[in-house]
C-alpha positions in Angstrom: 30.6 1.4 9.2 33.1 -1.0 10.5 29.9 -3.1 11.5 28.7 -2.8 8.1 31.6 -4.1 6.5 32.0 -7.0 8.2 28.5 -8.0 7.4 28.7 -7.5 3.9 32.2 -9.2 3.5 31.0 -12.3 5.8 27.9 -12.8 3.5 30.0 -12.5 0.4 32.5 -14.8 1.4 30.6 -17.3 3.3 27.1 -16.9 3.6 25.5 -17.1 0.2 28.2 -19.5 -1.2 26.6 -21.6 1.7 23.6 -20.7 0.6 22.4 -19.8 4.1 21.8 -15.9 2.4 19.4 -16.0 -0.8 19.7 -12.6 -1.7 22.8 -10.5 -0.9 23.3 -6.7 -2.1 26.5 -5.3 -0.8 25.9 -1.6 0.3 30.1 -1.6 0.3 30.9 2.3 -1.3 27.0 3.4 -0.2 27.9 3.2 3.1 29.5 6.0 4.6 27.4 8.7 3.3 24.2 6.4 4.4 25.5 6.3 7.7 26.4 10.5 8.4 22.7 10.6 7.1 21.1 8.5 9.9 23.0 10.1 12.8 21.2 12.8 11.5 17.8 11.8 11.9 17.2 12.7 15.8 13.4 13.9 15.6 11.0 11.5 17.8 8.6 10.8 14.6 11.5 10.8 11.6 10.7 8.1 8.8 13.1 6.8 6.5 11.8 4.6 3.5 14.6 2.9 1.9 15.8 -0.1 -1.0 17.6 -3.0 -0.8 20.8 -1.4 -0.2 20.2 0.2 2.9 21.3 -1.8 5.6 23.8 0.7 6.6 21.6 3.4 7.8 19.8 1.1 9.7 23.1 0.3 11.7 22.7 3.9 12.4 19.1 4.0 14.0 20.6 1.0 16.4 18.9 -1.9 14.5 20.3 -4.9 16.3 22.3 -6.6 13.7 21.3 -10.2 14.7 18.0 -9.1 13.4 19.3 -8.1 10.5 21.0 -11.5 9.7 18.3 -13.3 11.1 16.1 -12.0 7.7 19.0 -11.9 5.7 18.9 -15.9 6.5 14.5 -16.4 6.5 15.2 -17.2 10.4 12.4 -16.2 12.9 12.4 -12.7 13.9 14.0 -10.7 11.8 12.2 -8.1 9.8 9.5 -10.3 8.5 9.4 -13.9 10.4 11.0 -15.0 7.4 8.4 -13.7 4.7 10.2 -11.9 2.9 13.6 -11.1 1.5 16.1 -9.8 4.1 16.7 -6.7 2.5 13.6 -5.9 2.3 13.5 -4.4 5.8 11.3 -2.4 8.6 12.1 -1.4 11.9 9.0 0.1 14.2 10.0 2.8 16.5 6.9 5.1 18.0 9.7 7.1 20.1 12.4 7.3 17.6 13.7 7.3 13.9 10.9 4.5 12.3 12.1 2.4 9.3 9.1 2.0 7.0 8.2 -1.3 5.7 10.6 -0.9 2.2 9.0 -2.5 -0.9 11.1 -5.0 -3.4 9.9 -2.5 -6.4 12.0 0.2 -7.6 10.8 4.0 -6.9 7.9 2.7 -4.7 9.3 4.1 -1.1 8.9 7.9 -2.3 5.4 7.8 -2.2 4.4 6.2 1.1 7.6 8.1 2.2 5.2 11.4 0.7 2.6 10.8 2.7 4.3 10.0 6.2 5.8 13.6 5.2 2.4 15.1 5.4 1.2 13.3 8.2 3.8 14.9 10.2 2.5 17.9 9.1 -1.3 17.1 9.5 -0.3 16.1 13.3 1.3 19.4 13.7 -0.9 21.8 11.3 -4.3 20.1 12.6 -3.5 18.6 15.7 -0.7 20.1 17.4 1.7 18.3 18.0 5.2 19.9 18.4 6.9 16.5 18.1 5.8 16.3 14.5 6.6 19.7 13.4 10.0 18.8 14.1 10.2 15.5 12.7 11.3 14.7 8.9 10.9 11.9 6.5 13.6 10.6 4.1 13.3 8.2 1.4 16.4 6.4 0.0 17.0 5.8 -3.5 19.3 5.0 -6.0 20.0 6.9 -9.1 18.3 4.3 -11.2 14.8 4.9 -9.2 14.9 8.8 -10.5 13.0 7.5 -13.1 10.4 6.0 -11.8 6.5 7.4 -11.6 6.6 7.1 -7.6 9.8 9.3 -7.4 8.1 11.9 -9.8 4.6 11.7 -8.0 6.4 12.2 -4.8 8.4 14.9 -6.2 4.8 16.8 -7.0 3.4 16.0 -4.1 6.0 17.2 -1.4 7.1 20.5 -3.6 3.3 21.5 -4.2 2.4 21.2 -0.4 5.6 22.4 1.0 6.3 19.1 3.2 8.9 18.0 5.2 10.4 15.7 3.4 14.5 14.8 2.0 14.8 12.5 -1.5 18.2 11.1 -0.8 19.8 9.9 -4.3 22.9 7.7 -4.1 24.2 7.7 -7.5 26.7 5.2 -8.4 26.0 5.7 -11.8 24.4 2.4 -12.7 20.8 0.6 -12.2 22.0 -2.7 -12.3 24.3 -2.4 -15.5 22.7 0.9 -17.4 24.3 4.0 -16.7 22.9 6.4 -15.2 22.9 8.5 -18.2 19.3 6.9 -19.4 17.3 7.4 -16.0 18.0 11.1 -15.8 19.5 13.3 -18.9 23.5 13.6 -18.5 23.2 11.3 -15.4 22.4 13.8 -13.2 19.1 14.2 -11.5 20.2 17.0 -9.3 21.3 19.5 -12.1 18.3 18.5 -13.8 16.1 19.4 -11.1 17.8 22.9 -10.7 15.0 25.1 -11.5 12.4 22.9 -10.1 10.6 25.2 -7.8 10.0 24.6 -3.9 12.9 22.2 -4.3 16.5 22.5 -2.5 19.1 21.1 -3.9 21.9 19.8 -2.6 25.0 17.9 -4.3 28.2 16.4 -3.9 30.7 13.6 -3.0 29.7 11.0 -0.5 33.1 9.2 -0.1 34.8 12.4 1.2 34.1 12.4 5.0 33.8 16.2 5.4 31.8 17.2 2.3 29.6 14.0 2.9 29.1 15.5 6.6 28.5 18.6 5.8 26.0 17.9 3.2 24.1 15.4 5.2 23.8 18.5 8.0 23.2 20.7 5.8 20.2 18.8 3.8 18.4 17.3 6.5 18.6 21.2 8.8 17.2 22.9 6.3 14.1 20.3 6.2 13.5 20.5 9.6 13.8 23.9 10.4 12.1 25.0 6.5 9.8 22.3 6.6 10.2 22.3 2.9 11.6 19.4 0.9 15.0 19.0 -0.3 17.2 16.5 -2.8 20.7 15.6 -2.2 22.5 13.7 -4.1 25.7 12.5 -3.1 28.1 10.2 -5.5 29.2 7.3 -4.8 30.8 3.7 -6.0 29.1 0.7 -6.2 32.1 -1.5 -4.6 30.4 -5.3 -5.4 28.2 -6.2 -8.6 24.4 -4.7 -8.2 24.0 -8.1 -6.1 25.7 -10.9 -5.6 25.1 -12.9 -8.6 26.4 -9.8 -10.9 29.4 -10.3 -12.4 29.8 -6.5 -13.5 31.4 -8.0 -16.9 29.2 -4.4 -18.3 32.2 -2.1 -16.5 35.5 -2.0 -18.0 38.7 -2.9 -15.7 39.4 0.9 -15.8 36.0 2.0 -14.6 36.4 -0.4 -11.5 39.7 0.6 -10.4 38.1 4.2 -10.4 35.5 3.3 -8.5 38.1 1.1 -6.3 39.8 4.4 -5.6 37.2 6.2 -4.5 36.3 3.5 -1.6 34.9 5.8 0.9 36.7 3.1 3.9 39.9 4.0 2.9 38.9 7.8 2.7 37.5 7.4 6.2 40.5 6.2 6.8 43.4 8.6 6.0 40.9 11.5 7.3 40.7 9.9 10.7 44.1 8.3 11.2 47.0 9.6 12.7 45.5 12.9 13.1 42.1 12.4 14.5 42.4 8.7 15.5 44.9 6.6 16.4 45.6 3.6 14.3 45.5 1.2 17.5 42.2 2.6 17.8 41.1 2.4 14.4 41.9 -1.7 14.7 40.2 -2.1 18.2 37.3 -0.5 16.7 37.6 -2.7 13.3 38.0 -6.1 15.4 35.3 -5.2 17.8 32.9 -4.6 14.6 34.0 -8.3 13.6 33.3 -9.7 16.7 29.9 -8.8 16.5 29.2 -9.0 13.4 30.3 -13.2 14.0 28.5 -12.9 17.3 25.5 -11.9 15.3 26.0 -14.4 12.8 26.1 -17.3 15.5 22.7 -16.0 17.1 20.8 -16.0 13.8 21.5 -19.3 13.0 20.7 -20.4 15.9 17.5 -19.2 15.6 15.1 -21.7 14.2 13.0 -21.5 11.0 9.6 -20.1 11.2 6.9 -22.3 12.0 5.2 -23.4 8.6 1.5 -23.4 10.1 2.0 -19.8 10.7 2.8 -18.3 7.1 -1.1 -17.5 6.5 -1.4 -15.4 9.6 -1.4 -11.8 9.6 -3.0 -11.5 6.4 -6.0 -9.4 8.2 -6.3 -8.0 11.5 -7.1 -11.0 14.0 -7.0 -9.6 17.3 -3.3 -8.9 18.1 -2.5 -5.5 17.3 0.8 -4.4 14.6 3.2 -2.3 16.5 3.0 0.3 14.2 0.2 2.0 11.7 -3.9 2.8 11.5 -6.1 4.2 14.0 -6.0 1.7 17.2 -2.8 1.4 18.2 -3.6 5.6 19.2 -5.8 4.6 22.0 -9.0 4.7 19.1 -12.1 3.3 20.5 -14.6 2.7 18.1 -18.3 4.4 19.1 -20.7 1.2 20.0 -22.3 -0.2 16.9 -25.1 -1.7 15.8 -25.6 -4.5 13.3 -30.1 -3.6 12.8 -31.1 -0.9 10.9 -33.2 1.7 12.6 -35.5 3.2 9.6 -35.0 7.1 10.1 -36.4 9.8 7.5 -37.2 10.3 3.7 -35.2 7.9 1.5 -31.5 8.6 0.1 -30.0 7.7 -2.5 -26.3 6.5 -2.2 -24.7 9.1 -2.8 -26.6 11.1 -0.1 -25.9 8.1 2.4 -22.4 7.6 1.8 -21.6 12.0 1.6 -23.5 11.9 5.4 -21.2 8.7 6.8 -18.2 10.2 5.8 -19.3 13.6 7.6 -20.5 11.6 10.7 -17.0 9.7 10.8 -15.1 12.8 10.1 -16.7 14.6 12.9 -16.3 11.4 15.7 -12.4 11.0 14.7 -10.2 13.9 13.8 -7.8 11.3 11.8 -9.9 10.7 9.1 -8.7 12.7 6.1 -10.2 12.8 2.1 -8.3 13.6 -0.8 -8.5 12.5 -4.5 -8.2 14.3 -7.5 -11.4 16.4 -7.7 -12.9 15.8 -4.4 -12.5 19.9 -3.3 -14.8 22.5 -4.4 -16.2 20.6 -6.7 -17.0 17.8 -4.5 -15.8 14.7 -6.9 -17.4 13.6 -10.4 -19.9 11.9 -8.9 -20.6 14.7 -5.7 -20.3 12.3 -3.4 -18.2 14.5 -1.0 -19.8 18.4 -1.8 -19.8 20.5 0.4 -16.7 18.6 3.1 -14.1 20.7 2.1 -16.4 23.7 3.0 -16.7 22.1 6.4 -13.8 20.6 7.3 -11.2 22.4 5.7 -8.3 22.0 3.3 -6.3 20.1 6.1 -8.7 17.1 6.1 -10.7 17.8 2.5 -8.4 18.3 0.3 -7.7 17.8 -4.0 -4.3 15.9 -5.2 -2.0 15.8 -8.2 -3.4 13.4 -11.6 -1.5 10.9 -9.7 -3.4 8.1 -8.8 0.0 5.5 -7.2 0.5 9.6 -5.5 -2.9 8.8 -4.4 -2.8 5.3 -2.6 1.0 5.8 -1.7 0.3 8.6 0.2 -2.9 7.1 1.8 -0.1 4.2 2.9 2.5 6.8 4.9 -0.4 8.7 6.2 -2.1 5.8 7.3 1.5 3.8 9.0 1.2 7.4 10.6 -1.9 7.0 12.5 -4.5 8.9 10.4 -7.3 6.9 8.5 -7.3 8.3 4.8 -9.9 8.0 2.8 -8.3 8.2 -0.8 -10.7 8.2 -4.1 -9.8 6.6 -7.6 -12.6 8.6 -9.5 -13.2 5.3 -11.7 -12.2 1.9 -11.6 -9.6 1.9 -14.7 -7.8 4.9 -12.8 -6.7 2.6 -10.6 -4.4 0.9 -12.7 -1.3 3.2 -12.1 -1.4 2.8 -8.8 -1.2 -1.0 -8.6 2.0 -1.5 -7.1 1.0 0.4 -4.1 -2.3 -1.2 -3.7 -0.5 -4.6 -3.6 1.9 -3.7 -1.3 -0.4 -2.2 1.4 -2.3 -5.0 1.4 0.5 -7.7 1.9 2.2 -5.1 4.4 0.9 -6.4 7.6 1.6 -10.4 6.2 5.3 -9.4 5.3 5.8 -7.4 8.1 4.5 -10.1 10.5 2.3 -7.8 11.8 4.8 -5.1 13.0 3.2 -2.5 10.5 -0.2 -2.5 9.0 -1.8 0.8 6.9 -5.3 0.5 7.5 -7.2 2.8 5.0 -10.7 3.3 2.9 -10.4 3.3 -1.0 -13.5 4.9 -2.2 -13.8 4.0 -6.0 -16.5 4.2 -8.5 -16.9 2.0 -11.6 -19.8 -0.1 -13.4 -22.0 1.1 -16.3 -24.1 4.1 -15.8 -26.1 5.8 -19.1 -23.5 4.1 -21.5 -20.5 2.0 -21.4 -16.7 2.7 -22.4 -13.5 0.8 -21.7 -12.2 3.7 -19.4 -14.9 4.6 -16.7 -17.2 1.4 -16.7 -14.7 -1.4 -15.8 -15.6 -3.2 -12.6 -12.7 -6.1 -12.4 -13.3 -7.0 -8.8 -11.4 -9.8 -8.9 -8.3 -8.5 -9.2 -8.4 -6.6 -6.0 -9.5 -9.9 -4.1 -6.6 -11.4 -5.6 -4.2 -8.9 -3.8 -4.0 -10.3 -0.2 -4.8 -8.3 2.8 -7.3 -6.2 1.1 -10.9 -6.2 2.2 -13.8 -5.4 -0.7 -17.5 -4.5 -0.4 -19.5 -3.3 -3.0 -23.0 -2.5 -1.7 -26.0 -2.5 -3.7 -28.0 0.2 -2.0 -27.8 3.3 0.6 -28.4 1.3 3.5 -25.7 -1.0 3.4 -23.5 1.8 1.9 -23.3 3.6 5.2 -23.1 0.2 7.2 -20.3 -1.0 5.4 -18.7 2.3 5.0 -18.9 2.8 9.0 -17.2 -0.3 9.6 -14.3 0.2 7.0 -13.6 3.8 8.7 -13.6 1.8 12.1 -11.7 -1.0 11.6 -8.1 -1.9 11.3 -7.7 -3.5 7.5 -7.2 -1.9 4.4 -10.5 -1.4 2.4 -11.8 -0.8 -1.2 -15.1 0.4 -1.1 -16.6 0.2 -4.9 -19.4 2.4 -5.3 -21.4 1.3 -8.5 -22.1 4.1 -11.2 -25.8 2.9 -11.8 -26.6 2.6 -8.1 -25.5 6.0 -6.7 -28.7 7.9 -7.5 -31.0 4.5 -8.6 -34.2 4.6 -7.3 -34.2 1.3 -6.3 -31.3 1.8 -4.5 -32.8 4.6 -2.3 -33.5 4.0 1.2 -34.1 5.4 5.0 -31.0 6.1 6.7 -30.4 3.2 9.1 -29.0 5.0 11.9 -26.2 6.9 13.4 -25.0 3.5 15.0 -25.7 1.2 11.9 -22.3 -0.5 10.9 -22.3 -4.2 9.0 -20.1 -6.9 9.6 -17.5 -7.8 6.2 -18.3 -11.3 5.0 -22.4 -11.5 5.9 -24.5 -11.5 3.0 -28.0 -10.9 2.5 -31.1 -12.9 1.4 -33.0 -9.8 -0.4 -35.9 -12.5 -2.0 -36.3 -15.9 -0.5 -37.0 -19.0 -2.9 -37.2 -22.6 -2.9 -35.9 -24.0 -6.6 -33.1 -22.3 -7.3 -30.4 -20.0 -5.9 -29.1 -16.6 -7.5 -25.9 -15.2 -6.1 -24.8 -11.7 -7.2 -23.6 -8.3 -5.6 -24.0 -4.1 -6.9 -26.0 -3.4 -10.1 -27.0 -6.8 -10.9 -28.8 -7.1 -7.9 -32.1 -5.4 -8.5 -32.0 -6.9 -12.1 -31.7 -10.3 -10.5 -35.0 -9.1 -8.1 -36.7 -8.3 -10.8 -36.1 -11.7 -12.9 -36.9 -13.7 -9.4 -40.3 -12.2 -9.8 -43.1 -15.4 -10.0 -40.2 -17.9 -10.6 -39.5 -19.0 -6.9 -35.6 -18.2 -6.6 -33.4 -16.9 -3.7 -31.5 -13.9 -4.6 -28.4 -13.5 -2.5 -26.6 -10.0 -2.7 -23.0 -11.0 -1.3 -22.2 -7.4 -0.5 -18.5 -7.6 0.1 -16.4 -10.1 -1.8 -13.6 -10.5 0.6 -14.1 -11.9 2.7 -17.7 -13.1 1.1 -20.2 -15.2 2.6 -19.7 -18.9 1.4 -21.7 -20.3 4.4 -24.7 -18.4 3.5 -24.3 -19.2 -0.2 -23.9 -23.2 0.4 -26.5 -23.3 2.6 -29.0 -21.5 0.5 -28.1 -23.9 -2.5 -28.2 -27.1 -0.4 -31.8 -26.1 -0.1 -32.3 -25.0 -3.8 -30.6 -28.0 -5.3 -29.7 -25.1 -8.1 -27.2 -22.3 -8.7 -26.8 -19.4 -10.9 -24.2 -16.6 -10.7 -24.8 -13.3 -12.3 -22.0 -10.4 -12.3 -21.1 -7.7 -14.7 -17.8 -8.8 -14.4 -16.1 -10.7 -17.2 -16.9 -14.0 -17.3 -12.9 -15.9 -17.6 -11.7 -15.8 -14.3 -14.2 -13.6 -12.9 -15.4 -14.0 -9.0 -18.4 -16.1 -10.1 -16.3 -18.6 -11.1 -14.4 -18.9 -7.5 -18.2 -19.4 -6.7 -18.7 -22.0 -8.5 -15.5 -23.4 -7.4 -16.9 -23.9 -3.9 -19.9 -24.7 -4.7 -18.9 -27.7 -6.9 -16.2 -29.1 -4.0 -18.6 -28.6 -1.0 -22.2 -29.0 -2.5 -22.1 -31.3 -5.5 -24.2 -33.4 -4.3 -26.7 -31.7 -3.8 -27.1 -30.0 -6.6 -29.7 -30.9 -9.5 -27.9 -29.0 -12.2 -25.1 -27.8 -13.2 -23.3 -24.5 -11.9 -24.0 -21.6 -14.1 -23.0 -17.9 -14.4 -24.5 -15.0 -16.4 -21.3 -12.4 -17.1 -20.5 -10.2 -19.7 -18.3 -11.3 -22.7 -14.9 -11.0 -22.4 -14.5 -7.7 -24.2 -14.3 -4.2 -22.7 -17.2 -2.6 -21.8 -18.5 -1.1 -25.0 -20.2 3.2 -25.4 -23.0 2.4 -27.0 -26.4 2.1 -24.8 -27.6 -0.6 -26.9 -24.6 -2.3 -27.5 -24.1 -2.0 -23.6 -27.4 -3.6 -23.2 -26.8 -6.5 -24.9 -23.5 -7.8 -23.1 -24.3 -6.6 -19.6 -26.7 -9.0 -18.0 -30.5 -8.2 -18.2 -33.5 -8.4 -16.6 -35.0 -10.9 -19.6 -31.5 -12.5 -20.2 -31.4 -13.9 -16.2 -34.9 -14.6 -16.2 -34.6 -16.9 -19.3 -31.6 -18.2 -17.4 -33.6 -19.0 -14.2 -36.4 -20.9 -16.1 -33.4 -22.9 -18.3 -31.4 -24.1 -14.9 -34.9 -24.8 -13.4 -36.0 -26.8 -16.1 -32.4 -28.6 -16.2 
C-alpha cells in the first residue's frame, strides 16, 4: 500500500506535470481494500479483470512496479510496448493469479471476466482438472460500471450457471462527477441486488482494516469453496479527482473533508501503530516503499521508446506465440491438413457441411465449446447445429442468455482460458450489442503486444433469404474488417464452408465466419464433402469462371448470380471467399489481364468493401485498365421486406449482366 502511494503521489506531483505520464488515475482511498482482496487470490488459475484504477491490486499479485511505470510512461515493456494507455493493464501468469487484458470501456471486464469463470469450470466439470475447481475469477468495478449492459449480462450469466465468480464494487459514490445515486437506485447496488437469487451478498466499509479483511475472506471463501458467485461491495473515498485533469469543483468542501477523513492510510495507520506495529517500523516500511518506487521510476525512463517500425505487429498471429490465451499455447497440434478437395458422397448443402465440421472438430479437440442463444434442443434458427447438444452434452453444446456482448464476452474469457469457443449471433444486426467486445478481442493481441490473444470462431448468419428486413438481412462486412485483428470469410458454398471453417477452429486468430441466409440450403451451393482433411488457407481466392475481357470480383450470394451473368459474355468471376485478409494479388492479376473491373456485393454501396477494391485496383493497376472501376451494390437504404422490393435493390442476375456488357463496351 505504501508502494502504491508513493507511485500515485510521484505521478501527481511530478510525472504528468512533466508530462512524462499522459493519463494518471489516482487509486489513493481504493487502495487498501484492493489490496486485502488480492492477497486473497491464491488459486493457481484465479483471474482478475479490472479498470483503470487498479494498479493497487496488481501490487498485490507481485507485478514489478518498473513495469507498471514503464506503461504508465508509453516506454518498452510495460503492459503493452507502449500501445496502449498505462492503466490499461495485463499481467500473464499460467501458474498464478492472471491479470486479464482490462479494456478502456466502462462495464466491459465482467463479461470476459464471465467467461474465464466458466472455463474454470469447464476445465474442472469436463476435463478434470482439480486446479480449476479451486480457482476463482474477480472482476473490478466501480460503482459507476453497475450500470452498464456487460455488468448486467455477467450478472445473468454467472448466477444462471452457478459459476465461480466475485463482482467486486468499489463505490466511492461518483462516476466521474454523477453520484452514484443514478447508476443504481439509492446508490446502492448491493441492497438492490438483495433478493437476486444465486447471488451472495456481501457489504461494507473498505477503509476500516478489520471489516475490509474480513469481508474480502469472507467473499472470496465462500466463491471458492460454493463455486457460486458473490458481490461485495465495499465503500470507499475517491482521495484525487476521477483523474488527474478533474478538478472535483462537482463536490462541495464539506463532502471532501469527509471523504478526507475516511483516508483508509491513516486508518491503517492508527490500527497498526503502537499496538501491532511499531512506528519506527511503520517509517522503515514507508521509506523503503519510496525508495522503490524512485528506483522504479529511474528504470522506466531509462527504458527507451518503442521502436516505431514495430506498432503494426501483432495484429494477427505471425509465428511467435502470446504468452497467454487460444488453443496452442496447450501443447494443440493441429491434425495434418490438406489444401485439395477429395470429392466424397451425395452433395450437401451448407448447412449439412458446416453442422458435420463442427462435429468432426468437436470430436478431434475437447476445447471446442458451442453456445448461442437457441443453439440447444432446437439446434439454432437456421439448424445448423441439431442434434450437438444430443451428442456432446450441455457442457460443450449449450444455449445462453438474449445477450449477445454475454455472448462474445464470454467466448473472450473462455478463449484467454484455453478453450476454442464457437459463439453464434443468430443474424447479423444481433451483433450490434455486442460491439465493444468484438473490438476489443480483436485488438487484444496488438495491445497486449502479443502477451494475450483470444482466439475464437464467430459463427453468424445474415443476407437476404425469401424476403428482406432491416433486422435479419443486413450483411455490413465491412465493419468487421474495419475492427483490427479480426479475420472474415464468407464462403459461397458447402465446400469451402468446411475448408474455411476447419482452419478457423485450428488456428490461432479470432474469426467471424458469415454464413449467408440464401446459400445455406441453395442448390447451387450444394456440393460433395471435400474430405476429412480439407482445410483452406485465409486470403486465397478463387477463379470459379475464367474470362478474358473483363473481371468480376464478388464473394457469398452474389456469386452464383455473377456465374450466371458471366454466361456467353467472356468474364472472370473471382469469389474472394474471406475478406480479411482477401486476395488482392489474385484480383490485380486477373484484371491486368482483363484490362476491366466490376465489383458486385450486396453490401451497401458508400463505404462498402468494393470500394477498398477499387482503391487498389485504381493505385496498382490503372494502367492497365480500359475503363473505369465499377461496383454493383445495393442502395444505401436498409434492406427492405418486400420480395419484390428486395429484388429490385439487391443485385440481379439481369442487372450484372447489363453491367458486364456496359463496362465491356466502355
Amino acid at each position: 500500500m505504501a508502494l502504491s502511494r508513493a507511485l500515485d503521489r510521484m505521478e501527481e506531483e511530478h510525472l504528468v506535470p512533466a508530462k512524462k505520464v499522459l493519463y494518471q488515475f489516482s487509486a489513493r482511498g481504493h487502495d487498501m481494500a484492493q489490496i486485502l482482496l488480492g492477497l486473497q487470490l491464491t488459486g493457481r488459475h484465479d483471474a482478475i479483470c479490472g479498470y483503470y484504477r487498479s494498479r493497487p491490486i496488481l501490487l498485490s499479485l507481485e507485478v514489478d512496479p518498473v513495469e507498471a511505470l514503464a506503461a504508465a510512461m508509453g516506454r518498452s515493456g510495460g503492459y503493452s510496448d507502449g500501445r496502449d494507455i498505462g492503466v490499461v493493464f495485463n499481467h500473464p501468469n499460467p501458474d498464478g493469479a492472471t491479470a486479464l487484458p482490462m479494456c478502456g470501456g466502462v462495464g466491459a471486464q465482467f463479461t470476459p471476466t464471465a467467461g474465464w469463470a466458466q472455463a474454470l469450470d469447464y476445465h474442472a466439470r469436463q476435463m478434470g482438472s482439480a486446479d480449476h475447481g479451486n480457482s476463482i475469477a474477480v472482476a473490478l468495478g466501480g460503482d459507476g460500471s453497475v450500470a452498464t449492459n456487460g455488468f448486467w449480462s455477467a450478472l445473468m450469466i454467472a448466477t444462471t450457471r452457478k459459476l465461480p465468480m466475485l463482482f467486486y464494487i468499489e463505490d466511492n459514490g461518483y462516476g466521474i462527477s454523477v453520484p452514484s445515486g443514478f447508476n443504481s437506485p439509492g446508490g446502492d447496488i448491493a441492497a438492490n441486488l438483495a433478493s437476486w437469487s444465486g447471488l451472495t451478498i456481501f457489504s461494507g466499509d473498505g477503509t476500516e482494516p478489520e471489516e475490509a479483511a474480513r469481508l474480502t475472506a469472507e467473499a472470496v471463501a465462500h466463491v471458492r469453496i460454493s463455486r457460486a458467485p458473490a458481490l461485495l461491495r465495499l465503500t470507499v473515498p475517491r482521495l484525487q479527482g476521477h483523474s488527474y485533469q478533474d478538478t472535483q469543483t462537482y463536490k462541495s468542501d464539506a463532502v471532501i473533508a469527509a471523504e478526507r477523513a475516511r483516508d483508509p492510510w491513516d486508518k491503517l495507520k492508527s490500527y497498526l501503530v503502537p499496538d501491532r506495529l511499531d512506528a519506527s517500523e511503520w517509517t522503515r516500511v514507508t521509506e523503503a516503499a519510496d525508495a522503490r518506487a524512485e528506483a522504479a521510476r529511474e528504470a522506466a525512463e531509462a527504458r527507451d521508446i518503442p521502436e516505431p517500425k514495430t506498432v503494426t505487429q501483432h495484429v494477427f498471429f505471425e509465428g511467435e506465440m502470446q504468452r497467454m490465451g487460444g488453443l496452442h499455447n496447450h501443447g494443440y497440434i493441429p491434425p495434418k491438413a490438406c489444401a485439395d478437395p477429395d470429392p466424397q458422397g451425395a452433395r450437401l448443402n451448407m448447412v449439412t457441411a458446416i453442422r458435420r465440421t463442427l462435429e468432426q472438430e468437436m470430436i478431434l479437440n475437447e476445447r471446442v465449446v458451442l453456445f448461442g442463444e437457441d443453439i440447444g434442443p432446437k439446434g439454432g434458427v437456421h439448424a445448423v447445429t441439431l442434434g450437438l447438444q444430443e451428442k456432446f452434452g450441455e457442457n460443450r453444446v449449450f444455449d445462453t442468455s438474449l445477450s449477445e456482448e454475454g455472448i462474445v464476452g464470454r467466448a473472450v474469457g473462455m478463449a484467454v482460458a484455453g478453450l476454442m469457443p464457437v459463439p453464434e449471433i443468430q443474424f447479423r444486426k444481433y451483433a450490434e450489442p455486442a460491439t465493444e467486445q468484438i473490438n476489443d478481442c480483436g485488438t487484444m493481441r496488438w495491445r497486449s503486444a502479443n502477451r494475450f490473444a483470444a482466439p475464437m470462431v464467430l459463427r453468424m448468419a445474415g443476407g437476404f433469404f425469401k424476403c428482406g428486413d432491416p433486422w435479419h438481412s443486413q450483411t455490413n462486412e465491412v465493419a468487421f474488417v474495419h475492427n483490427p485483428g479480426w479475420k472474415f470469410a464468407v464462403p459461397s458454398n458447402a465446400e469451402d464452408a468446411v475448408g474455411l471453417l476447419r482452419t478457423a477452429l485450428r488456428g490461432n486468430d479470432p474469426v467471424i465466419f458469415f454464413e449467408h441466409r440464401a446459400m445455406l440450403d441453395l442448390p447451387w451451393a450444394r456440393r460433395p464433402w471435400p474430405g476429412d482433411a480439407f482445410a483452406l488457407p485465409f486470403g486465397k481466392a478463387k477463379i470459379t469462371r475464367p474470362g478474358k475481357a473483363l473481371t468480376v470480383v464478388t464473394w457469398g450470394a452474389m456469386v452464383p448470380r455473377c456465374e450466371e451473368a458471366a454466361e456467353g459474355r467472356d468474364a472472370e468471376v473471382i469469389d474472394l471467399r474471406t475478406l480479411m485478409p482477401w486476395d488482392s494479388e489474385l484480383v490485380l492479376d486477373s484484371v491486368r489481364r482483363t484490362g476491366r473491373c466490376l465489383i458486385v456485393h450486396e453490401d451497401l454501396q458508400t463505404a462498402g468493401f468494393g470500394a477498398e477494391i477499387a482503391a487498389r485496383v485504381a493505385d496498382e493497376a490503372f494502367l492497365d485498365l480500359d475503363a473505369p472501376v465499377a461496383r454493383l451494390t445495393m442502395p444505401d437504404i436498409p434492406s427492405p421486406h418486400n420480395p419484390v422490393l428486395l429484388e429490385h435493390v439487391v443485385p440481379s442476375v439481369a442487372s450484372i449482366a447489363a453491367k458486364i456488357d456496359a463496362l465491356k463496351g466502355f
